[in-house]
N, C-alpha and C positions, 0 to 999 in steps of 0.2 A: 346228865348233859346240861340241865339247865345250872347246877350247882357250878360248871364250868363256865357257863355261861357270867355266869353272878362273879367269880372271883375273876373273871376277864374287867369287870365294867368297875368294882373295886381297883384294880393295878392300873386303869386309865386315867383315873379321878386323878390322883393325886402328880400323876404327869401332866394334865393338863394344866393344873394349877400351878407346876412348878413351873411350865413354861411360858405364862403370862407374866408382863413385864411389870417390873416394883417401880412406883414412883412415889420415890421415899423425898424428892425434890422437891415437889408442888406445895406452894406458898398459897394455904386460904384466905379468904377474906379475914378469917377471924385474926389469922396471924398478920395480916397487914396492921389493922387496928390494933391489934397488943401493941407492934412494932410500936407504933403511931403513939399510944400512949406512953410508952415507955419512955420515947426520946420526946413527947411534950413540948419539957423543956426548951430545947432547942428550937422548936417551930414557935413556942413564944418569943422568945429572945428576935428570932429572926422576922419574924410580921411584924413585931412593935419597934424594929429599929430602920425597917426601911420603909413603915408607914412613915414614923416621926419624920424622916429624913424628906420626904416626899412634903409632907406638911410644911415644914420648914421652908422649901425650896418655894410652895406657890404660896408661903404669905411674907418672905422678904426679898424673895428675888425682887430685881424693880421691872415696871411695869415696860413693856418695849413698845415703839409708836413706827410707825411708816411716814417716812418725812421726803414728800414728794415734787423732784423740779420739771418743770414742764416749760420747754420752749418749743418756737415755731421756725422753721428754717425760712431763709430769703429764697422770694420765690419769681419765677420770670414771670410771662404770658403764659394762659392757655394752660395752669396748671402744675408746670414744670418748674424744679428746683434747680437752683444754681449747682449747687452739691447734692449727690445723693444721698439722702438720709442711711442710707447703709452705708455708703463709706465713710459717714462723720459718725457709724456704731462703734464703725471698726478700729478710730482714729481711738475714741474716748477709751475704748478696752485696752490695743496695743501699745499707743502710746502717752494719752494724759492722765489715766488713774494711776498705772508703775509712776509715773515725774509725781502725780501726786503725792502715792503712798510713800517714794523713797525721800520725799521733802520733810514728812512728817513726821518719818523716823527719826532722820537727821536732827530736825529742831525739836524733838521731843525724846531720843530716845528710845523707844517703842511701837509696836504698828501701828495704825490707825484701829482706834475699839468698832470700829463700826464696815459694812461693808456700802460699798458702791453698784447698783448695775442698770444699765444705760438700757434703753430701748427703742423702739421706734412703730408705733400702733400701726396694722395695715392699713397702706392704701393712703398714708396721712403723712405730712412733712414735719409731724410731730416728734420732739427727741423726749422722752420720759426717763430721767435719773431719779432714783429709787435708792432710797437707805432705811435699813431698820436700826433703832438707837433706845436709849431708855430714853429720862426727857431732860438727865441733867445734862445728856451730851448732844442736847438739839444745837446749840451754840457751835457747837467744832462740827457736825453736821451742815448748819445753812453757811459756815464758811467753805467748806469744803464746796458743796455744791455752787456757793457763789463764783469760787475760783475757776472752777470749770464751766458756767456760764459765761466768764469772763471769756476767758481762752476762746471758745465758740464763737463768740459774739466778737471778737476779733478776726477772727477769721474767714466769718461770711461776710465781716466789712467790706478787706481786702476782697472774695470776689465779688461782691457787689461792686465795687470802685473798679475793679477791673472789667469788665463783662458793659457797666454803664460807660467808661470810657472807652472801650473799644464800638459799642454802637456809636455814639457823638463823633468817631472820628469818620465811621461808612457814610454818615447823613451828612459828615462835613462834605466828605469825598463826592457825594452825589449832587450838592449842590455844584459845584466845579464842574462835574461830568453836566448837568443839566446848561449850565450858563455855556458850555462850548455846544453841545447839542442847537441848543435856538440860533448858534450864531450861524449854522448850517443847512443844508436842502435835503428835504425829505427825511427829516429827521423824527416826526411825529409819533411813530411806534416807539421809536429808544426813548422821545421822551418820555412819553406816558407810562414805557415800562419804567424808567428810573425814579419818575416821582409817586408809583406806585411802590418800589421797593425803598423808598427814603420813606412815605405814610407810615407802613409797615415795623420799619423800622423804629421810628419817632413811637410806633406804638407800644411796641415792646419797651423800650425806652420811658413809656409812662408808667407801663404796667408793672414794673419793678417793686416788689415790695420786699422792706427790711427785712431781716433778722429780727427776732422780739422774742423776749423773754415773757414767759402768762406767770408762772408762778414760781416762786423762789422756796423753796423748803418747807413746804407747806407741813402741817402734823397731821396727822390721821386724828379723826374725835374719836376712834376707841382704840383700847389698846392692841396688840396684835398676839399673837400666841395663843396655844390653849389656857382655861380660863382656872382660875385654883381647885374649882370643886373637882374639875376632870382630873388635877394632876391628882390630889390628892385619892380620889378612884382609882387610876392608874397604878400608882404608886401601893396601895393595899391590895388590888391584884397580884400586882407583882410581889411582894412581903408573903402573900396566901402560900404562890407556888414556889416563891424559893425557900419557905419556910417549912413547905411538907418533903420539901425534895433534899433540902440539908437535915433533916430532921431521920430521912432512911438511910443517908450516908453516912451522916455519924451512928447508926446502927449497924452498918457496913464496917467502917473504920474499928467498933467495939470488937465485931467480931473476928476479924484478920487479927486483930491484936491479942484476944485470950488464945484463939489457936497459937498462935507465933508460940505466946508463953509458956502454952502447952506443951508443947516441942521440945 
């Protein structure tokens, strides 16, 4: 019995081993690094060409600056601007930077190298235009922003000149309305309200202040962008991992290609 037993656990063995799965697939570490050394090669080529590249870029690229115009919109009493500082955002975007840039094509040929963008700080009648440039092109920079200074500063003339003569003609008007008032009875309230709304007026009438330009393209004192040491970091990171990851493709590519031949 037991001798039956015995050639039972014999005829199991070898079934159960035949039915555990082969993984004749699995890639060990050791064979990673063989891989690894074998194509070497390749992951030097590729770290030292796009470190170099990287080097190169943060010690001759030129340096870029922030060159910044800052004007003040024309402002009434009490605060309040003649133009909304958001509707002279949305003037500079949709219509004077395009007339800008397509002038500059024109007479040059080319886009503008540099970009434009307008803002306006909360809560402030502040317009802040902003260019980033290297520093040979601060010159075509403080024109450009000149020129849209210009434009601005024309335009809050106009409503300053419109807004100041339209008050000078109610104060004209109230004196008239006042000088028939006295010549009449019981007039006392209308006068006093009309030459309280002429005060009023004549006040806001003082209170008017310009349009004014603070700063014209001013340069940033340091440069702007990430700094060379970072890029050239950056740039050997990146060389590391495209250099291990082309380095198991081209061991890839080896071997699809001797199978093929094999074939």
């Amino acid at each position: 019995m037991s001798q039956t037993l015995n050639k039972g656990c014999v005829m199991v063995e070898p079934l159960q081993e035949a039915s555990r799965p082969q993984h004749d697939d699995e890639i060990s570490l050791v064979d990673l690094a063989a891989t690894f050394l074998k194509r070497r090669r390749v992951f030097y080529v590729v770290f030292i060409l796009v470190t170099f590249v990287g080097a190169a870029y943060a010690i001759f690229a030129p340096e870029k600056y922030e060159y910044v115009t800052l004007t003040k919109l024309a402002e009434k009493s009490s605060g309040e601007y003649i133009e909304e500082p958001s509707t002279i955002i949305a003037e500079l975007d949709s219509l004077w930077l395009p007339d800008l840039q397509a002038n500059y094509h024109a007479e040059n040929g080319r886009s503008l190298p540099f970009g434009i963008t307008a803002k306006n700080p909360e809560n402030t009648g502040l317009v802040r235009i902003v260019s980033e440039a290297s520093e040979s092109a601060g010159a075509s920079v403080a024109e450009a922003h000149r020129e849209l200074v210009e434009r601005l500063e024309s335009q809050q003339a106009r409503a300053v000149s419109t807004l100041r003569n339209s008050l000078e003609r109610q104060i004209v008007s109230l004196d008239s309305t006042i000088e028939i008032l006295e010549g009449g009875q019981n007039t006392g309230e209308a006068i006093a309200s009309a030459v309280e709304t002429q005060l009023s007026l004549e006040a806001d009438l003082e209170a008017l202040a310009p349009f004014e330009a603070l700063v014209i393209s001013r340069q940033s004192g340091e440069s702007t962008g990430p700094a060379g040491s970072l890029i050239i970091v950056l740039a050997s990171l990146l060389g590391l991992m495209a250099g291990v990851f082309l380095a198991f493709f081209a061991e890839f590519i080896g071997l699809v290609r001797s199978q093929v031949a094999g074939e």
